[in-house]
N, C-alpha and C positions, 0 to 999 in steps of 0.2 A: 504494500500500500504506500504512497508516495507520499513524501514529507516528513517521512520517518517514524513517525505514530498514525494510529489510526486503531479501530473499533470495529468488530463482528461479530453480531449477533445481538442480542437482549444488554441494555445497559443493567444498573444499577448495582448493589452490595448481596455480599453474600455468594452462596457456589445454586447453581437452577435449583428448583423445588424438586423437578422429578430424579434428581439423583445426578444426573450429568455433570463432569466437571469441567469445569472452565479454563481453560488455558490463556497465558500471553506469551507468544515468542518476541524474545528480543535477538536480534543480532544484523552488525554492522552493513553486512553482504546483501541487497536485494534480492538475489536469484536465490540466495539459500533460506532467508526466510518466506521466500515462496514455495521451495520445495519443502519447506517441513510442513507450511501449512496445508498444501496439496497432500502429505504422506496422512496427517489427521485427520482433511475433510470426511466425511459419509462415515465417519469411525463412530459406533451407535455407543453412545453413553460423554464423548466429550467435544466440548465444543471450546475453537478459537475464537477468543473474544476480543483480543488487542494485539496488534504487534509495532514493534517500536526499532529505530534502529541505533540508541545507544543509552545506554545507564540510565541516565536522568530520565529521558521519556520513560522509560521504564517505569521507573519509580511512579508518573502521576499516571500510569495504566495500571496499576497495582493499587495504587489508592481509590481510583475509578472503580474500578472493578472487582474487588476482593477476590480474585481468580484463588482457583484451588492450588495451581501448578505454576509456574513460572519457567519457560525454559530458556535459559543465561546463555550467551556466547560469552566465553572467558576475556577478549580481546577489544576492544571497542573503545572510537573515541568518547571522547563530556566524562564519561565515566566508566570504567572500566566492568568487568564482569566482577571481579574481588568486591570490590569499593559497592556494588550494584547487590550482589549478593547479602554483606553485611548492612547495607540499610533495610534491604527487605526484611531480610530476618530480625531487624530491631524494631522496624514499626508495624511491620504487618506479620505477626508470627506464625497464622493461620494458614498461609501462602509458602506453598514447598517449595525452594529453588533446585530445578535440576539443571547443573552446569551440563551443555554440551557446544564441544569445542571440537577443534583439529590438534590441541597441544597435550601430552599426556607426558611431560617431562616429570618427575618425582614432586619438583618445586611448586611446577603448576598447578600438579590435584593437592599437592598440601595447601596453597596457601584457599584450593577452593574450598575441600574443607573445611578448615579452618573459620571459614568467610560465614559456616553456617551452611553451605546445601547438602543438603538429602541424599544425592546424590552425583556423578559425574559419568557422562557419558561421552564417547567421540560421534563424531560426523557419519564417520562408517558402517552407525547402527544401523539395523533393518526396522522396517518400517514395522512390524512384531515385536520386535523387541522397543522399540519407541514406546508402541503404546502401552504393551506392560510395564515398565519404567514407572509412563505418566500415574498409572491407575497403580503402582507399590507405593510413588511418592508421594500420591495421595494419601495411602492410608499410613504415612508414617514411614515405610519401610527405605530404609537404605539402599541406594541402586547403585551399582559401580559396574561400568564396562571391564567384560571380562578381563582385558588388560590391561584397564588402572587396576584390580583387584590384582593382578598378581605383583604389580609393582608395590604395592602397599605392602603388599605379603614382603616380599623381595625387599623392601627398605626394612619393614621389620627384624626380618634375621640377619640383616648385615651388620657385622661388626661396626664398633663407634668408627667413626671417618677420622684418618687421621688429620692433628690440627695444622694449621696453615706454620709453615717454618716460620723463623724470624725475617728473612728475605724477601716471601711471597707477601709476607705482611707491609715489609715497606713497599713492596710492588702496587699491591692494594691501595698503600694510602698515598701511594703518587698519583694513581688510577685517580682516586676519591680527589685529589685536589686537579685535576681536568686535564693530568699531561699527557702528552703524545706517548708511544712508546721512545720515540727517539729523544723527548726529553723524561724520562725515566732514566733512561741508559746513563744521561750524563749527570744524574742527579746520584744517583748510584754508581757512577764509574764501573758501569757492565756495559756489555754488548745489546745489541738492541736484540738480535738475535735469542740473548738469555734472556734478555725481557719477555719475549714471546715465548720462549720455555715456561719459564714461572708461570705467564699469564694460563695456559694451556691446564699445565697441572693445576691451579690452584680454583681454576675452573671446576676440573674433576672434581677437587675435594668438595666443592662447596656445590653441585650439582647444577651449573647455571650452566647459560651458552655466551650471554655477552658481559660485557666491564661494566655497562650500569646495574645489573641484576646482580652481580658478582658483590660490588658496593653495599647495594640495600641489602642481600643476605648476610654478605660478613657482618654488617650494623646492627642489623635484628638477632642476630648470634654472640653482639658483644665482643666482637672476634676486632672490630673499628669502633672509635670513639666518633660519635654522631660530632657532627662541625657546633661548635656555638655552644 
């Protein structure tokens, strides 16, 4: 629906009288939350009632509409799927979010999680398995795509990670104060070379892909003193 927000079906508060539950898709992509609402339609018991294309809209479609289910893109500009997540679940707790996304990195499903949704699902579900999802995370039940569940598992039996050396650590906080790798190297009197070594491993450790995430996690970890 164009403009980013928009409404289908019956307005008002509350999930339908005869038992149907209500859905709103958010996510950034036009064509995909066309296709998800295509894979829902004629589906007997729920109905899409709003879709939005980023956080915020979100939010005043959730307040609109007390929908039962919520289903999140984790990625999105105004406001992100995390940030989007954790407002739902603080002002409208009634309203399940299920994150479904393309990212399934460890960091990703923790921080959704974390954020509060029910569940977490990728792009790649089947249009079966969607709607059982919608109708477990209605009734409460926890949903995870078969392979965020094993990574969960798979983070749980792994040994503690080991901690960032003292080197990787200055690397980080040259990182954190906005230098190039090449002025790393000179600030450190290394090769730019080792710099992208360090950067690489301590990536691994900390389970990210780039130097801003790498930042905010070592922060949230205490691993870096926040600026200020």
């Amino acid at each position: 629906m164009s403009g980013g927000t928009g409404s289908r079906g019956a307005a008002g508060n509350g999930g339908a009288a005869d038992g149907t539950l209500r859905v709103v898709v958010v996510d950034d992509h036009t064509v995909m939350r066309a296709g998800v609402i295509a894979l829902l339609d004629g589906e007997t018991g729920i109905e899409v009632v709003g879709e939005a294309a980023d956080g915020r809209a979100a939010l005043g479609l959730v307040a609109r509409h007390d929908p039962d289910v919520a289903l999140v893109d984790l990625r999105m500009p105004v406001l992100d799927g995390v940030a989007t997540t954790t407002e739902i679940v603080a002002r409208h707790p009634r309203t399940r979010v299920l994150i479904l996304t393309t990212y399934d990195t460890d960091a990703d499903i923790e921080r959704g999680v974390e954020a509060g949704a029910i569940g977490y699902l990728l792009k790649d579900t089947t249009r079966r398995q969607l709607v059982d999802a919608i109708r477990a995370a209605a009734r409460g039940e926890t949903v995870l795509a078969p392979r965020v569940a094993e990574k969960l598992v798979a983070r749980m039996r792994r040994p503690v990670q080991d901690p960032l050396t003292a080197r990787e650590t200055d690397v980080l906080a040259a990182v954190a104060d906005g230098l190039t790798n090449a002025e790393i190297g000179r600030r450190l009197v290394i090769s730019e070379a080792t710099v992208k070594t360090h950067l690489l491993r301590l990536f691994a450790k900390l389970d990210v892909g780039d130097r801003t995430r790498a930042v905010v996690v070592a922060m949230e970890r205490g691993l870096l003193r926040r600026p200020g």
